[in-house]
C-alpha positions as CSV (number, residue, x, y, z in Angstrom):
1,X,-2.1,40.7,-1.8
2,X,-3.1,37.2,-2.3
3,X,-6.7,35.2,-2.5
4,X,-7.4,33.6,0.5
5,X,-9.4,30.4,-0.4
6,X,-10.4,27.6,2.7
7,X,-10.1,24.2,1.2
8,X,-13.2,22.7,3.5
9,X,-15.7,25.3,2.4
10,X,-15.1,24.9,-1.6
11,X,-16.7,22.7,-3.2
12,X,-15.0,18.9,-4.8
13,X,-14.3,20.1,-8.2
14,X,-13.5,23.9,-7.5
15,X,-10.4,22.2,-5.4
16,X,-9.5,19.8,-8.3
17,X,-9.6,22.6,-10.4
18,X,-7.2,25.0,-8.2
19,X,-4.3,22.0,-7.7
20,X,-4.4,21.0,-11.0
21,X,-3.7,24.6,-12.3
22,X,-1.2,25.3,-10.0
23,X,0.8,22.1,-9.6
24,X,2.3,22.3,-12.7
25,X,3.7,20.6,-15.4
26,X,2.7,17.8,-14.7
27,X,4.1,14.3,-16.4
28,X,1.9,11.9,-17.7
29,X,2.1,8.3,-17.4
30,X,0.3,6.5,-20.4
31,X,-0.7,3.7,-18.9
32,X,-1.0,0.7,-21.0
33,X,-2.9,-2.5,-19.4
34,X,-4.8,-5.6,-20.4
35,X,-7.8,-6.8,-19.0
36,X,-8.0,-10.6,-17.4
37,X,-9.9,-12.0,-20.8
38,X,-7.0,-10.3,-22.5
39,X,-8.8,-6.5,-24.0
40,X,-5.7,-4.0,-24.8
41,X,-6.5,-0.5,-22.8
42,X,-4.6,2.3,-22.9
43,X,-4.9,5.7,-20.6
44,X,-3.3,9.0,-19.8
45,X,-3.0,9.5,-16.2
46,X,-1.3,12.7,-15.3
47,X,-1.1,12.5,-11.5
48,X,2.2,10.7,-12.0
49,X,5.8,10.4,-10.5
50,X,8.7,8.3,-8.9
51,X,8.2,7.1,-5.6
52,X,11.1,4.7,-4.8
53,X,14.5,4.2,-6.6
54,X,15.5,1.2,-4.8
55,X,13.8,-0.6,-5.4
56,X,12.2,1.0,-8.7
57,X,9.3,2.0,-7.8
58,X,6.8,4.4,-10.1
59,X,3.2,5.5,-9.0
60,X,0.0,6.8,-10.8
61,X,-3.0,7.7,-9.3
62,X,-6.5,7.2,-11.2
63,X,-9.3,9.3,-9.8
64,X,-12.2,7.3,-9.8
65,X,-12.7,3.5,-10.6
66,X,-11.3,3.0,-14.5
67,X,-10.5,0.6,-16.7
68,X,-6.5,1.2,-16.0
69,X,-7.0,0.6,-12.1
70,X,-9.3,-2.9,-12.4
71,X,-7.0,-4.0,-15.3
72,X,-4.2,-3.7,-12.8
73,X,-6.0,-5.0,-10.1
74,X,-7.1,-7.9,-12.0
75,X,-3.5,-8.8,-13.9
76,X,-1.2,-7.0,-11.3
77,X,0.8,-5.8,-14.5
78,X,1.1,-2.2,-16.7
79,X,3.7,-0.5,-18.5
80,X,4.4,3.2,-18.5
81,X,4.8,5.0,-22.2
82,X,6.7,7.7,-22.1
83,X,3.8,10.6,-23.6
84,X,6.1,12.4,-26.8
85,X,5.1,15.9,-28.3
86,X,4.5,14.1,-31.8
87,X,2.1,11.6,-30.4
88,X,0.0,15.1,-28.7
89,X,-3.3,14.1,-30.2
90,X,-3.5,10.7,-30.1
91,X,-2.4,10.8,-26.4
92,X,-5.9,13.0,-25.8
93,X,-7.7,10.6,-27.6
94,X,-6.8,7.8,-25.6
95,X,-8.7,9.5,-22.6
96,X,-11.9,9.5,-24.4
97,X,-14.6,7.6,-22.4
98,X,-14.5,4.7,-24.7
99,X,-16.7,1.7,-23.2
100,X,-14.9,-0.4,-21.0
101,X,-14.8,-3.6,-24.2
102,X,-12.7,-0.7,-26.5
103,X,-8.9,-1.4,-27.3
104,X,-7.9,2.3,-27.3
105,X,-4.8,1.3,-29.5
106,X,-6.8,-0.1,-32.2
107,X,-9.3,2.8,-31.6
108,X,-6.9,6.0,-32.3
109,X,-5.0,4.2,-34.6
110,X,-1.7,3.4,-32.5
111,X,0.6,0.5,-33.5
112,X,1.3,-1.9,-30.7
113,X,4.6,-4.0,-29.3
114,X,4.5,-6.9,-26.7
115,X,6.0,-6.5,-23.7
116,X,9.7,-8.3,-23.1
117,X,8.4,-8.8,-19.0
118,X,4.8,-8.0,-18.6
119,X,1.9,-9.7,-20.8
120,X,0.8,-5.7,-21.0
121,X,1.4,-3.9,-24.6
122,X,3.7,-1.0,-25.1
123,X,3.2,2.1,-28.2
124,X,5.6,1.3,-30.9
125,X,5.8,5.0,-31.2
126,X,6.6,6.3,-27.5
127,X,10.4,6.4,-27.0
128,X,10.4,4.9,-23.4
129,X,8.6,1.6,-21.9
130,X,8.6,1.3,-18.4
131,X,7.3,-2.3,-17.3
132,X,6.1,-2.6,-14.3
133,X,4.6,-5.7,-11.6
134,X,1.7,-4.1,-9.1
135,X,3.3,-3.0,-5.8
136,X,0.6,-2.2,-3.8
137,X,-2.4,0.4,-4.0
138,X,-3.5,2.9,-1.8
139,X,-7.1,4.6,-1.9
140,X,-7.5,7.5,-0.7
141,X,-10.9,9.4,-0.6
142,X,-12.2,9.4,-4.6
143,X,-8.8,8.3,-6.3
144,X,-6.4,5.2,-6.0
145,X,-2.5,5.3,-5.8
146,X,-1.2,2.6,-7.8
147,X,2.6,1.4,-7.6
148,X,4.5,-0.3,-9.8
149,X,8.2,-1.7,-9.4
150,X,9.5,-1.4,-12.9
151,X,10.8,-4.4,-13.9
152,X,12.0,-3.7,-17.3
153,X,13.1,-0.6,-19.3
154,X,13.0,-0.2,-22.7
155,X,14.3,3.5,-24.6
156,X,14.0,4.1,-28.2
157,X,18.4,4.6,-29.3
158,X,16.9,7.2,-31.4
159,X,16.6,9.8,-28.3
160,X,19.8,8.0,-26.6
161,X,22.7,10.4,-26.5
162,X,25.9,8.9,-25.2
163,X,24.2,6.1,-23.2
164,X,21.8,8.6,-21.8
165,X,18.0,9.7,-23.0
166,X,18.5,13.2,-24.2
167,X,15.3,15.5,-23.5
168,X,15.3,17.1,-26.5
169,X,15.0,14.0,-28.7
170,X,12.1,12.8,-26.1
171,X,10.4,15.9,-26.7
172,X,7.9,15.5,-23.6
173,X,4.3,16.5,-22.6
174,X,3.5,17.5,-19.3
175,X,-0.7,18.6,-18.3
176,X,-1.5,22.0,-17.0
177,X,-4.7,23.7,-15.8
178,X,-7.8,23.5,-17.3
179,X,-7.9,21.9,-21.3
180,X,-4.0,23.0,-21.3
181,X,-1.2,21.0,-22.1
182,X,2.5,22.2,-22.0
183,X,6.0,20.9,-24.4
184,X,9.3,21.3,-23.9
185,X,10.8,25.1,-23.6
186,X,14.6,25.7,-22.6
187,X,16.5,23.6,-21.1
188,X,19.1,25.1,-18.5
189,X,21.5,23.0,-17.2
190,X,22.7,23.7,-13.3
191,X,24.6,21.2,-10.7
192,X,24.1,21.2,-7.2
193,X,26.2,23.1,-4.8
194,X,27.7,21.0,-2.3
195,X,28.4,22.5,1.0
196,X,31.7,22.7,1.0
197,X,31.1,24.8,-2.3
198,X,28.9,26.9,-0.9
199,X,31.1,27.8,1.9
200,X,33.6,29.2,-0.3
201,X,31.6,31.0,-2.3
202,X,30.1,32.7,0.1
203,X,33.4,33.1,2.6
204,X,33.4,36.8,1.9
């Protein structure tokens, strides 16, 4: 037995609801940006993921017209902070509707570093920078796909295990449904099968 729901005969925000509570976790990109007359703004966006490897490419989508999406618009620059389990709160706070003239990062109490390619600021405290030069956008409907090529990487060595960012020093957040937000459980490790493997296995 399963609920039988028809998109085009529910209502905007009963849909947003639905997706966002069942495509899950979500990552979060916490977008940092700076405004043409130079204003620090800082937002978690959690409709968030790789598009492109080569080149780098990241994407985030803001629904609705914010500050993140004109800043980018206007500057054609942002940087990605990785969103870490100790930073939980302060990551909320920095979705608050502030006015559009508030530096979230002086607002919540986060310390700031410059950027080593972008003019954007990155949180000291997040373990992972991703820099990133405006690819392109694409609206669609209420929201706005922005892409990035990352131009720059920066990782904390404190989470670096043998050249390689370890997931449980990065501790991540993902979004869920409703007001709910998710850290990290277990961890299971499992390679994929080539063909050839799977063949054997499964001769008999």
């Amino acid at each position: 037995m399963r609920t039988e729901l028809a998109v085009d005969e529910m209502d905007a925000g009963s849909v947003y609801r639905l997706l966002t509570a069942t495509v899950v976790p979500r990552p979060i990109a916490w977008v940092s940006t700076v405004s043409a007359d130079g204003r620090d703004n800082l937002a978690p966006h959690s409709f968030f993921t790789i598009a492109c490897a080569e080149p780098p490419i990241v994407q985030f989508t803001s629904v609705g017209r914010k500050d993140s999406l004109n800043n980018v618009e206007a500057t054609r620059q942002f940087t990605v902070n990785f969103a870490p389990e100790p930073l939980f709160e302060k990551i909320n706070e920095t979705a608050t509707d502030f006015p559009h003239d508030v530096d979230e990062f002086a607002a919540v109490g986060l310390v700031k570093e410059p950027g080593v390619r972008v003019k954007t600021a990155r949180v000291a405290g997040s373990p992972v920078a991703l820099e990133c030069v405006l690819h392109s956008t694409l609206g669609l409907g209420d929201s706005t796909v922005v892409l990035g090529r990352v131009v720059h990487i920066a990782v904390d060595d404190a989470v670096m295990v043998g050249g390689h960012p370890e997931i449980t020093k990065m501790r991540p957040l993902a979004r869920l449904g409703k007001n709910e937000w998710s850290m990290l459980g277990e961890v299971h490790g499992l390679a994929r099968v080539r063909h050839a493997q799977w063949l054997e296995r499964n001769a008999d």
